[in-house]
N, C-alpha and C positions, 0 to 999 in steps of 0.2 A: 308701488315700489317693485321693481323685477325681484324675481327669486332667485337664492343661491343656487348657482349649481354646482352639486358635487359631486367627486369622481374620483374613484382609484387610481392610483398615480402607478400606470400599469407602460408609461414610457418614461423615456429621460427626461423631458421637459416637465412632466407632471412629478415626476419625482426631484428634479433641483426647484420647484415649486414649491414642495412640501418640506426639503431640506431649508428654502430658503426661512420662509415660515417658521418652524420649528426653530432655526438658530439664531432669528432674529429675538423670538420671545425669550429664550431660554438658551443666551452665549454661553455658561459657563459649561452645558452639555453639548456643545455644539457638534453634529455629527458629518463624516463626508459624507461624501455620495456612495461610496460601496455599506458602509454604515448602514446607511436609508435603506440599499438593495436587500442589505442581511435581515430589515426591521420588518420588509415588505412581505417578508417570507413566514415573518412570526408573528406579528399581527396587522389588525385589522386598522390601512391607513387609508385618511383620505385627505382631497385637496379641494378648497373650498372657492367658486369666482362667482364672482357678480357681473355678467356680461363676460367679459374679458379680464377685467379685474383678479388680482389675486388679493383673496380676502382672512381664508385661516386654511386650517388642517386638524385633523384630528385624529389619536390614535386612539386604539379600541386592543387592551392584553384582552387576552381569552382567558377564562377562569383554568387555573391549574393545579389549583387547590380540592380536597376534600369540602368547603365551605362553601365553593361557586363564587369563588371574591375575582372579581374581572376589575381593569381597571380604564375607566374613561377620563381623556383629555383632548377638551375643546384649544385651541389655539384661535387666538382673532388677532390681526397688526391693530398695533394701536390706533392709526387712522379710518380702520373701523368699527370702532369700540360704540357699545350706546345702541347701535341699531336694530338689534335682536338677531344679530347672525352666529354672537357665541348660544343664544337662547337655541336657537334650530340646528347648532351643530353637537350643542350636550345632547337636545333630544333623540339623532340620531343615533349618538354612539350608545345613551343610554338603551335604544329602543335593539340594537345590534349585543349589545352584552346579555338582556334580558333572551335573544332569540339563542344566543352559545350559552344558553344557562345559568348564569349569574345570578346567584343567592345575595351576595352583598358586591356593594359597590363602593370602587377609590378611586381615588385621584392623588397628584400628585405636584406641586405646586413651588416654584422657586418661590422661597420666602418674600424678596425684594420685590417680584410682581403683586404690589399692593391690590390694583384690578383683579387676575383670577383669583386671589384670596376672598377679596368680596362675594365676585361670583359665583366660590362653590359654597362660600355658607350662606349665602340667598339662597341657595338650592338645594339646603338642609346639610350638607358634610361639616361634620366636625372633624376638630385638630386630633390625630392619634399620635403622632411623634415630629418631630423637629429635630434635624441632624445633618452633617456636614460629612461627605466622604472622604476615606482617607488620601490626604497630600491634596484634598483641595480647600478651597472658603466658602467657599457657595453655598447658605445653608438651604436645604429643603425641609417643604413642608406636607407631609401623609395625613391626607384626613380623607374618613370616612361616610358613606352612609349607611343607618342604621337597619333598614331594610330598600327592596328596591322599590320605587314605586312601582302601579302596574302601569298599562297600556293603557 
């Protein structure tokens, strides 16, 4: 099976890639493109192909806490869910927070996506809070892990 390749979405194409991505999984945060440019500048994004294929994206906060709490999020389309490319894109972003210091690690989870809710508690994250922002419906779901794993 070819391997993903992935890339900082350091042009317009790889970044309406990553926007696309991003707003397909997760419409009710759906962001523009200058959105994406501002997010590029604060953390740590990437865009995921298989061949030519667009496959996922992933964002990596940098810890900005006292506690080293970074927060990783794999994205996969649903049509390529099962193959182990959310598996190789959590480990990147995990292996990426671990390197900017990360004592503990989150994620962050639209409730309704039944799939990454599975996937981050096969990965050990539990639920820390559940909550809906104001003036919208959408609720989200914070769950944590307990310590990081290592390398």
């Amino acid at each position: 099976m070819p391997l993903l390749r992935i890339e900082a979405p350091d042009d317009e194409s790889r970044l309406a890639d990553w926007q696309h991505v991003h707003n397909v999984i997760v419409p009710p945060a759906a962001l523009s493109l200058d959105e994406v440019r501002e997010r590029v500048r604060r953390y740590r994004l990437e865009v995921a192909y298989l061949g030519d294929v667009l496959v996922g994206c992933t964002t990596v906060r940098p810890p900005t806490d006292e506690g080293g709490t970074a927060t990783v999020i794999a994205r996969v389309l649903a049509e390529h869910r099962g193959r182990g490319h959310g598996e190789e894109l959590y480990a990147r972003g995990l292996e990426q927070a671990r390197a900017l210091g990360a004592g503990t690690i989150e994620t962050v989870v639209l409730a309704a996506n039944e799939d990454g809710l599975r996937f981050a508690r096969r990965h050990g994250f539990t639920e820390t809070e559940r909550y809906v922002l104001p003036g919208e419906s959408a609720e989200w779901v914070d769950l944590r892990l307990d310590s990081v794993p290592s390398a």
